[in-house]
Legacy VTK file of the C-alpha trace (Angstrom):
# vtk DataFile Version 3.0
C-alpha trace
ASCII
DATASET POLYDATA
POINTS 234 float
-3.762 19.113 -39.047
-5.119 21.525 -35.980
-6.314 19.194 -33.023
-10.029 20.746 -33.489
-9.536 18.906 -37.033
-8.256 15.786 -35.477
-11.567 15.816 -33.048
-13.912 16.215 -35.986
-12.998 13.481 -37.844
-12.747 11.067 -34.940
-16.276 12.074 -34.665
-15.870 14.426 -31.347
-16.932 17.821 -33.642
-19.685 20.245 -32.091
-22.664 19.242 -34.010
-22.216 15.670 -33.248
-21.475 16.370 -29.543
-24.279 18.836 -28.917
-26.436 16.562 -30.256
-25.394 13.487 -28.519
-25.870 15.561 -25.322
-28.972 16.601 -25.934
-30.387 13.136 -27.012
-28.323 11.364 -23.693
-30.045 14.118 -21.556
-33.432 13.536 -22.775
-33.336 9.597 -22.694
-31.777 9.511 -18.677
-34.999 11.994 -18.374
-37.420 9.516 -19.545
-35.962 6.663 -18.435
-36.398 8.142 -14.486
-39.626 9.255 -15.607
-40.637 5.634 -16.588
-39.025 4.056 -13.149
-41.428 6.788 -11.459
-44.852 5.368 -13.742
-43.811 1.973 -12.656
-43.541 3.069 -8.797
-40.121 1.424 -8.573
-38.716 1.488 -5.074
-35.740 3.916 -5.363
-33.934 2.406 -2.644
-33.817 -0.942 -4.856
-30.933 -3.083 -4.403
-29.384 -3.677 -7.686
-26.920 -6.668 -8.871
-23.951 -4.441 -7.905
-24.755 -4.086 -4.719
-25.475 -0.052 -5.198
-29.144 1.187 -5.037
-30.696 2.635 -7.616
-31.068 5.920 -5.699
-27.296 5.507 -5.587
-27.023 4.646 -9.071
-29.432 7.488 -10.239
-27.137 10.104 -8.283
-24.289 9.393 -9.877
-25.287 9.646 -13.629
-27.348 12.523 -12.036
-23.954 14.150 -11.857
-23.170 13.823 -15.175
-25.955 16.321 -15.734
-24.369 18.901 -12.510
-21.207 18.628 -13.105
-20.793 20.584 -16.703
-23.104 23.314 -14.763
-20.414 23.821 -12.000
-17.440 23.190 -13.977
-18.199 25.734 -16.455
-18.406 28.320 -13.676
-15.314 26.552 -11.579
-13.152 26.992 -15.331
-14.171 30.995 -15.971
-11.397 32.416 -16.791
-9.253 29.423 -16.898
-6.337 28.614 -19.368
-7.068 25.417 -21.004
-4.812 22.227 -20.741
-6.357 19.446 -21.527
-7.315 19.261 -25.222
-8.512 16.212 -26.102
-11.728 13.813 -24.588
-9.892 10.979 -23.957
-7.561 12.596 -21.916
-9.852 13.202 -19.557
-9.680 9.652 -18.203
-5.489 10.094 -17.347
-6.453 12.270 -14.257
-9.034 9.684 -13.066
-6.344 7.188 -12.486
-6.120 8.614 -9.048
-7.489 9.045 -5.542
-10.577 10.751 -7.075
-11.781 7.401 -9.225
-10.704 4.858 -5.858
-13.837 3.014 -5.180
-14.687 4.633 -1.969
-14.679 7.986 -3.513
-16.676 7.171 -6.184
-19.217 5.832 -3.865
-19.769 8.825 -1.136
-19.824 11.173 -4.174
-22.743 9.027 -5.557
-24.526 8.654 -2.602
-24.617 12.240 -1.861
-25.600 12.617 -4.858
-28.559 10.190 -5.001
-29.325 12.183 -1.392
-29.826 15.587 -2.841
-32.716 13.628 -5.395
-35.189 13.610 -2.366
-38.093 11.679 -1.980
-39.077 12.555 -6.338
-35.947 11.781 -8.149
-37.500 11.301 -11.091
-38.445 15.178 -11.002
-34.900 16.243 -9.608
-33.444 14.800 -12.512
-36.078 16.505 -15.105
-34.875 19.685 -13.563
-31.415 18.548 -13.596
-31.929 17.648 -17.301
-33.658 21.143 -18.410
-30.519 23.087 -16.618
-27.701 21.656 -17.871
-29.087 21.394 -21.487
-30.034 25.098 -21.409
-26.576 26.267 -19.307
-24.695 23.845 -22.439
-26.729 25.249 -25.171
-25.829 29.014 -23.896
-22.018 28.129 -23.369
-19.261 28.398 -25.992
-17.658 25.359 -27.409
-13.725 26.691 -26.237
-15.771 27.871 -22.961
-13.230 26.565 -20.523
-14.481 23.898 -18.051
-12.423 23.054 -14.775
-12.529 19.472 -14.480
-10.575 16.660 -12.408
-7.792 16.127 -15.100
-7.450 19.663 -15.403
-8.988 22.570 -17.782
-10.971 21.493 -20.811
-13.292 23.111 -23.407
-16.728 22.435 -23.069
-17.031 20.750 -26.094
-14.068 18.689 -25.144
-15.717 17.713 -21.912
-19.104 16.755 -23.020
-17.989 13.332 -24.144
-17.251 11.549 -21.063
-20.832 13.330 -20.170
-22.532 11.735 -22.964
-20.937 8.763 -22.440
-21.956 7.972 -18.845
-25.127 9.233 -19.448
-26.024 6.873 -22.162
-24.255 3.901 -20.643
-25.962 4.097 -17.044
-29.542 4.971 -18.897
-28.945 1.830 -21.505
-28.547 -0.370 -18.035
-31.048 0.701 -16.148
-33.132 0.314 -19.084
-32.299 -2.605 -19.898
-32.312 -4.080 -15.740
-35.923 -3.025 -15.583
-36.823 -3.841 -19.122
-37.954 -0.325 -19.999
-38.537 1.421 -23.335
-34.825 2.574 -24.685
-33.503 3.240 -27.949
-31.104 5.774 -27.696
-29.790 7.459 -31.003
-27.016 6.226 -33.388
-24.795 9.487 -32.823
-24.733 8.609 -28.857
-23.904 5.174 -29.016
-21.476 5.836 -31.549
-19.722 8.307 -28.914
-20.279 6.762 -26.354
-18.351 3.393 -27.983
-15.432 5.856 -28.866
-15.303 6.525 -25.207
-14.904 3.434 -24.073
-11.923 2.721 -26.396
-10.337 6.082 -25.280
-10.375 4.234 -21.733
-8.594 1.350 -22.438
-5.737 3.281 -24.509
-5.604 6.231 -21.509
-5.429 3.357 -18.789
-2.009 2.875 -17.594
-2.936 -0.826 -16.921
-5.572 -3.466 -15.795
-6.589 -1.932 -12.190
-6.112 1.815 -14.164
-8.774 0.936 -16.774
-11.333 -0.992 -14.312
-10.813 2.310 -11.312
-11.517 4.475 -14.611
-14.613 2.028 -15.574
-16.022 2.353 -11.842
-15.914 6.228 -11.883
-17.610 6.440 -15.709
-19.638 3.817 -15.687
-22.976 2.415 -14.308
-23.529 0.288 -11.423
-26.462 -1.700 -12.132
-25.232 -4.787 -13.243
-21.240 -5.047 -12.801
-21.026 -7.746 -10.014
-19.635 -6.673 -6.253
-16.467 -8.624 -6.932
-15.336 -6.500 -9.483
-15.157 -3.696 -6.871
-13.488 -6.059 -4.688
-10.495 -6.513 -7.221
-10.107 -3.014 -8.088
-9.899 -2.573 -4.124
-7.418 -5.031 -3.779
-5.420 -3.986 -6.592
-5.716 -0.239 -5.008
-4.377 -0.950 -1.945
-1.428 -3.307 -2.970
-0.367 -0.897 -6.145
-0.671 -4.579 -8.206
-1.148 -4.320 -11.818
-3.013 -7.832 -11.994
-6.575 -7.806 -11.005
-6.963 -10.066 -7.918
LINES 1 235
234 0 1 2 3 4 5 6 7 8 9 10 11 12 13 14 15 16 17 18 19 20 21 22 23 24 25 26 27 28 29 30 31 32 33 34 35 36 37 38 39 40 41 42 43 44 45 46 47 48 49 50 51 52 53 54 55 56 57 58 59 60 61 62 63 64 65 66 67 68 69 70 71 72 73 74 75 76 77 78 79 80 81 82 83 84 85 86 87 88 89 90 91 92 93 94 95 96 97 98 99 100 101 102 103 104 105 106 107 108 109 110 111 112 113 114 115 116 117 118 119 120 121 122 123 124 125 126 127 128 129 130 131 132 133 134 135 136 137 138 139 140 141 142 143 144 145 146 147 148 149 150 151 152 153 154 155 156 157 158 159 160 161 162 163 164 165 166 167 168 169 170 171 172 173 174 175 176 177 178 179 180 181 182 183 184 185 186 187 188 189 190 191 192 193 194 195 196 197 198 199 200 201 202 203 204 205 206 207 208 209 210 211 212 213 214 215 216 217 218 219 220 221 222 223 224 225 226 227 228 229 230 231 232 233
């Protein structure tokens, strides 16, 4: 059976993905939109300890990143054919804490003073750049070369998981769609099996997930764990 087989019927084909994207895109959209309507302070301090400016950045870079990959990968060779394997190059420096952090705090910078309308923009470009790509377009990621359609995944699944807890932190109206849940779920299995242990799969957690309501301890222990190479979480 040829691997884009395999992908279909774990549920990972094109139609399924596209869609998922598009539905994740539009729901982080109006979910901003909604925080804006309510004149929520975007420098909020949230039960992780993040702000919600810092939060918003870094599922806003779910939405830049397939934009700049796809024109880092042009002409690229691809080597990574499969979405869980994404997460086996984010058991590295790039997924430590710290990293994670700066790259989410510039990114909640470059909102301004209207995220809610940075994002909408954010949201109309990358569904129109996705929509106009190929699905073997190649896409130059962190774990190295993927298609676009292999990519999207990990896309739609920290998209709907960081909307679903904001929505649900500042009890907002949320339903996302079956299809993206669905995904998204699959995701978050392909983490545990592509974590090479405890501190791997809570470093790869960190980096795909939101920040809203996992406590500041838990990036404490994945800190500690960093820094002594220990496979328990401390």
């Amino acid at each position: 059976m040829s691997n884009n087989s395999n992908m279909e019927s774990a549920g990972f084909g094109s139609g399924p993905v596209r869609a998922a994207f598009d539905r994740s895109v539009r729901d982080f959209a109006d979910v901003t939109a909604q925080l804006k309507a309510r004149n929520v302070d975007w420098e909020t301090e949230l039960p992780s300890g993040w702000s919600l400016r810092t939060v918003l950045g870094h599922t806003s870079r779910a939405l830049r990143t397939p934009v700049t990959y796809l024109e880092q990968g042009e002409g690229r060779s691809i080597d990574v054919t499969h979405p869980f394997d994404y997460f086996r190059g984010l058991a590295s420096d790039y997924s430590r804490v710290d990293a994670i952090v700066r790259r989410a705090e510039v990114a909640g910078t470059k909102l301004g003073s209207d995220p809610a309308a940075v994002v909408a923009g954010l949201c109309v470009e990358a569904s129109a750049v996705v929509a106009a790509a190929a699905d073997d377009a190649p896409v130059a990621t962190p774990s190295g070369t993927m298609s676009l359609i292999t990519y999207l995944p990990s896309r739609i699944f920290v998209l709907t998981t960081d909307t679903a807890d904001l929505a649900s932190t500042f009890a907002l109206d949320f339903e996302t769609s079956e299809l993206a849940a669905n995904l998204s779920l699959m995701m978050s299995v392909g983490i545990a099996v592509e974590a090479a242990d405890a501190v791997d799969a809570l470093t790869v957690l960190v980096s795909s997930t939101p920040r809203v309501l996992m406590p500041p301890d838990s990036d404490a222990a994945i800190r500690r764990g960093n820094e002594t190479g220990s496979n328990q979480i401390v």
